[in-house]
N, C-alpha and C positions, 0 to 999 in steps of 0.2 A: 484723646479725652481732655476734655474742657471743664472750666465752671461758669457759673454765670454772675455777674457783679455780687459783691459780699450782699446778703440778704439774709435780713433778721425777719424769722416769719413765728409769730407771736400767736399760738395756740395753732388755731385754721387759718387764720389771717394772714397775708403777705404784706407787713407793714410798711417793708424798710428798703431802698437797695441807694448804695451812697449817701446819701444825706436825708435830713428831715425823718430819721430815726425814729420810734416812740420813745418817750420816755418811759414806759414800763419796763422797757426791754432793756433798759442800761441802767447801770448801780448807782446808786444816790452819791453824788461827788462830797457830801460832808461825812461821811462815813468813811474811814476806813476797809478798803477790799482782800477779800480774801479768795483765793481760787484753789479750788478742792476740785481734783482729780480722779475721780474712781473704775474700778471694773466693774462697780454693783450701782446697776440703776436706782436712783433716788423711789419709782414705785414699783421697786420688785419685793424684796423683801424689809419691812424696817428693822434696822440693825445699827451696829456700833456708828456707819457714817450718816445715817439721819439724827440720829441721838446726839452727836457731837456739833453737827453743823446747825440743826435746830438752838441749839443752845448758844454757840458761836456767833449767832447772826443776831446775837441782844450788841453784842459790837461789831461786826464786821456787815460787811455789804459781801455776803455770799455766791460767789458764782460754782455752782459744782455742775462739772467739764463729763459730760458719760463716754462710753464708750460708743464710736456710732455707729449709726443703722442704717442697715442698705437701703438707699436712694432708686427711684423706679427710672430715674432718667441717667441722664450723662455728666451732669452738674452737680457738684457738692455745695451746700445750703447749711447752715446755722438754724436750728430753733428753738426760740426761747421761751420758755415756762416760768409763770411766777409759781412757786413749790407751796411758797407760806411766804411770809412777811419778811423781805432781806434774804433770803431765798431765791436762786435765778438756777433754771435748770439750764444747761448749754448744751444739746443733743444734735449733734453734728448729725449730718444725712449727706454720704458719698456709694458712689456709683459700690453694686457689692463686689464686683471683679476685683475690687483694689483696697477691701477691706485687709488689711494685715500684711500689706504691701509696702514696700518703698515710695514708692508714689501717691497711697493713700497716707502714709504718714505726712507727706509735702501736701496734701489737702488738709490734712488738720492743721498741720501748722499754721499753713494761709489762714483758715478760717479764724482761729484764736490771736492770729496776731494781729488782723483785722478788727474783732471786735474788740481787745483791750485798746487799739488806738482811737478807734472812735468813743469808746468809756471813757479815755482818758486815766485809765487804772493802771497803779503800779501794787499788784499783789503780793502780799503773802504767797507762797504754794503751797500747798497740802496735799501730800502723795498717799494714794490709796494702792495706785500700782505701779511698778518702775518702769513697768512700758511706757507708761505716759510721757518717758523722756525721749522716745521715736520722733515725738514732734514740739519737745518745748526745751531741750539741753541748751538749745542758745538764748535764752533768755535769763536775764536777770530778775533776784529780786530780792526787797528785804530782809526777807528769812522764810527756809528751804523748810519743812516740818514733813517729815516720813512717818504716818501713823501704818504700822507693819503688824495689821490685825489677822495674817494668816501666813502662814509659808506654803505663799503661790505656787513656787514650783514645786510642789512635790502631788498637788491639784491633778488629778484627770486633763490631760489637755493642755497642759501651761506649755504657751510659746518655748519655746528650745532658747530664744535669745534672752529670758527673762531674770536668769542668773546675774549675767554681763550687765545688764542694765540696772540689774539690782546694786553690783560693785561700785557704779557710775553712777547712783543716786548717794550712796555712801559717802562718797568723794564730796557728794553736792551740798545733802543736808546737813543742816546746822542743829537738829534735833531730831531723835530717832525714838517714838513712841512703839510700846510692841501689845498685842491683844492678851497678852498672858505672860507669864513668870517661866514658861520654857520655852516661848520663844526670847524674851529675855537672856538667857542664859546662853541664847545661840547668838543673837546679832549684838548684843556686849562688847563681840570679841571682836567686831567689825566697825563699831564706831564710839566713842570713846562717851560722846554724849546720849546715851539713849537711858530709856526708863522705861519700867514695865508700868500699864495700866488695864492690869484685866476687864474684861466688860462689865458695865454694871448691869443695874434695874430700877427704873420706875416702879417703886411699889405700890404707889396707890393707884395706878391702871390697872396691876394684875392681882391687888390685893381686893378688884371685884370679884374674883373668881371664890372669895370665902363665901360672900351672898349667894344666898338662894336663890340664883335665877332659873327665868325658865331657857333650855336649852336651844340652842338652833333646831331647828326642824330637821337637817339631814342626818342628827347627832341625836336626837330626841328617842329620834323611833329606835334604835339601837338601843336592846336591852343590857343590864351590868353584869356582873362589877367590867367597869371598862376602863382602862389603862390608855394612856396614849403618848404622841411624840407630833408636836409640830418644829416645822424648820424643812431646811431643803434636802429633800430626800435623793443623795447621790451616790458616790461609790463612796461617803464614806460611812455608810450604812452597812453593818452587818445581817443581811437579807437572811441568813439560814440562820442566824440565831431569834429571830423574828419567826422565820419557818416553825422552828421548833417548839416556843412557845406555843402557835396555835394548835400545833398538833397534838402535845402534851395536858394542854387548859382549853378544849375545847369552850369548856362555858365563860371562858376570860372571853371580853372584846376587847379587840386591837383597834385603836384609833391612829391613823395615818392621816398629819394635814400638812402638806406644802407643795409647793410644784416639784415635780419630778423632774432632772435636768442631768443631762450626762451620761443617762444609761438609759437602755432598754427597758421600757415598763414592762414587758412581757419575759422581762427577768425575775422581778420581783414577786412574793409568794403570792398565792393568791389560794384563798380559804373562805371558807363562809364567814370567818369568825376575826378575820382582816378588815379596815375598812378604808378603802382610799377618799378621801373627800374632797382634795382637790386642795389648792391656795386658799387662805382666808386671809383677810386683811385682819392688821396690828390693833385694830379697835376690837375686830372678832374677838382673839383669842383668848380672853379673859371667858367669855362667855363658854366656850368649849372647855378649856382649862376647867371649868365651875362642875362639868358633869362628868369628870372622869376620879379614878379613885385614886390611881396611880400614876406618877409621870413617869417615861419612859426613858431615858439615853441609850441608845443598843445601836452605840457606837462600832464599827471594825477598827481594832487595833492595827493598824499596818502605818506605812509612810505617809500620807495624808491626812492622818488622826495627831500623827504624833506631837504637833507643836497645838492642839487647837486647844480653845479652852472657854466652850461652851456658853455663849449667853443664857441659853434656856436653863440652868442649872437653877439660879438666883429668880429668874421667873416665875419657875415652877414654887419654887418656895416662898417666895409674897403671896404667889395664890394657893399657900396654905394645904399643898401638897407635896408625900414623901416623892421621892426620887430613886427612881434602880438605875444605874449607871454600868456600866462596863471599864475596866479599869484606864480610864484616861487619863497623863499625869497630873493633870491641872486640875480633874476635878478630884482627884485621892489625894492632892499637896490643897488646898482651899477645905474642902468640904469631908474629906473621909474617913475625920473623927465623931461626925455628928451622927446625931442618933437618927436625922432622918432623907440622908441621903447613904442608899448602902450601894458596895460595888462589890460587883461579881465576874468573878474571870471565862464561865461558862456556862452554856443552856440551861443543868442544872441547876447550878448555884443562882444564877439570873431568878430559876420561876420559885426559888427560897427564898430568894429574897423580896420578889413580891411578894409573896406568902406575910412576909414579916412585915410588909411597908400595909399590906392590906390591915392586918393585925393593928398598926400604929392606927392607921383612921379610923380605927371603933372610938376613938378619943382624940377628936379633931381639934378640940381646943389645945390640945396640950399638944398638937401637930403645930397651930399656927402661933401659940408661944414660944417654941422651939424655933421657928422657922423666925419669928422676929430679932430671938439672940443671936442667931445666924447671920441675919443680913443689917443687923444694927448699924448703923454709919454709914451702910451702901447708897450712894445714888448716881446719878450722871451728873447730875449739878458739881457733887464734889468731885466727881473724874472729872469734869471742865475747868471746875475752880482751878484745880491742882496744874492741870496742864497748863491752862492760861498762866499761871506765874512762873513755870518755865517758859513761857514763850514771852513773856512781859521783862523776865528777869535778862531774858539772852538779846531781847532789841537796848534793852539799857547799855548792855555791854559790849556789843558788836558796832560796826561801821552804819546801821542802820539809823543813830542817833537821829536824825534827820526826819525821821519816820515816827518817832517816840510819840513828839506832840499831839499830834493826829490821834492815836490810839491815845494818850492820857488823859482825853478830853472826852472822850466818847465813854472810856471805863465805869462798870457799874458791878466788878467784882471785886470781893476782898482780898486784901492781899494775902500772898501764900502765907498757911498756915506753918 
């Protein structure tokens, strides 16, 4: 098994192979570079690492590294996306035999160590997941940043080595971000500098969903009161407490919107009064969110649940709706005082509690008053602010000095607060 000379191929186009590059396809050298590594494709679902790298990319020259996808030839290829503005997607394509392989890690490698030589980039790193060190542990770089927004392994499916490499990122980073306040309290004990930053929200995208709009069409024709739950519907969905509501509240409608991934869809309940609708994009969901009464969390409590700590929580509540959750610890330690997010530990309690969140939206104003004392001071701006002045604070003080200039010329954030 072979590859074919490094080659940057830019959308459908094959621009590049050795020299005379596009410049589209390589990072603005007055910029500062950043390369973010993730398990989660830039357009699968938008979440914590588009939120953070959108933001990121007002000073860095962005490169985020996906996971790659099997190639139809014998040759592994590089290709590049511009995402948005200082945004570079880098979506590696190798042969699929040697996907998660020894050998398909020495294809990644090659390929990234190839295009930062021709960039001319010395990045930041930004770990989404420790695997990522299969093919980049011999490289250096100013400063190591591990945002640890799930505990991967405990995942349906997480590689068996991804422990081990998590130990070995420990060692690496110089900064250990976590998505929640209980993973917090786990990886603490592993590196000395880390800090929780629960996910936020954009409220004014989901605070469209207070307006009256008109409904999707596949969402329309479904009559009410209708309840729902978008995000990725996998094992760590509690499928028979879903059962049970529809069986119970035949006249409730269950709204289902995200790709299904990891299990068997022919596991999941299936009722008249269920409705699977598929993925929608991050622009959509305000507009769904608009025509249900109730938002849903009916989370499974088990080992995969146990460190997460929901971005749709804070969503739901810009757009001006209560919340029934299932007892998750992030969202009963954040949210399980408030009057409009309730948590229930079973079927029953679950459809009393919609009972009561139904009850609250007879008086929607005093739904989305509540819901703003709630999320007051939340945004992503200020989770970037905050994190950028640990990452600002730690190149001041490390061996990186060298690197400072570059970033303090380009800077348009305030300093930590």
């Amino acid at each position: 098994m072979s590859w074919a000379p490094f080659q940057i191929h830019i959308g459908k186009s094959h621009e590049a192979s050795g020299s005379g590059h596009s410049m589209t396809a390589l990072p603005d050298p007055s910029k500062p570079t950043l390369l973010c590594l993730s398990h989660l494709r830039w357009n699968f679902v938008y979440q914590r690492p588009q939120h953070l790298m959108s933001r990121c990319s007002k000073l860095f020259q962005v490169l985020f590294f996906e996971e790659p996808v099997p190639s139809e030839g014998s040759h592994a290829w590089l290709e590049v996306k511009l995402a948005e503005k200082d945004v570079r997607l880098l979506i590696p394509h190798i042969p699929a035999s040697l996907i998660n392989t020894h050998k398909g890690a020495e294809l990644l490698r090659g390929l990234l160590d190839r295009y930062l030589l021709i960039s001319d980039a010395d990045p930041i790193f930004w770990y989404y997941t420790p695997m990522s060190l299969s093919f980049t542990d011999h490289l250096d770089a100013p400063l190591v940043i591990y945002d640890c927004m799930d505990e991967l392994s405990a995942f349906l499916g997480a590689p068996t080595q991804l422990i081990d490499y998590e130990r070995a990122l420990f060692k690496k980073a110089d900064i250990v971000f976590t998505g929640g306040y209980s993973l917090y309290e786990s990886k603490r004990k592993q590196h000395r500098n880390a800090y929780p930053f629960p996910s936020s929200v954009d409220i004014k995208h989901f605070g469209k969903a207070r307006q009256s709009e008109e409904e999707p069409a596949d969402q329309a024709a479904i009559p009410g009161p209708k309840m729902g739950f978008y995000g990725v519907i996998d094992e760590r969905l509690d499928v028979e407490l879903i059962r049970d509501i529809a069986i119970a509240r035949p006249e409730w409608q269950i709204i289902m919107i995200g790709p299904i991934v990891k299990i068997d869809p022919r596991t999941l309940p299936q009722h008249p009064n269920i409705h699977y609708l598929g993925p929608k994009t991050y622009d959509e969901l305000p507009a769904y969110l608009s025509g249900w009464d109730v938002a849903l969390m009916p989370f499974a409590i088990n080992q995969s649940t146990r460190f997460i700590s929901p971005t749709k929580t804070p969503e739901y509540l810009a757009g001006g709706r209560p919340v029934v959750s299932t007892p998750i610890h992030d969202v009963v330690r954040t949210y399980g005082g408030s009057e409009l997010v309730f948590i229930a530990n079973d079927s029953q309690a679950f459809i009393q509690s919609i009972d009561h969140a139904l009850k609250a939206m007879e008086k929607p104003s005093f739904v989305c008053t509540q819901a703003d004392a709630i999320l007051n001071g939340m945004s992503w701006e200020k989770t970037w602010d905050d994190m950028y002045a640990l990452i600002d604070e730690r190149l001041r003080f490390s061996q990186a000095s060298d690197y400072l200039p570059v970033v303090a010329r380009t800077r348009r954030l305030p300093s930590r607060r």
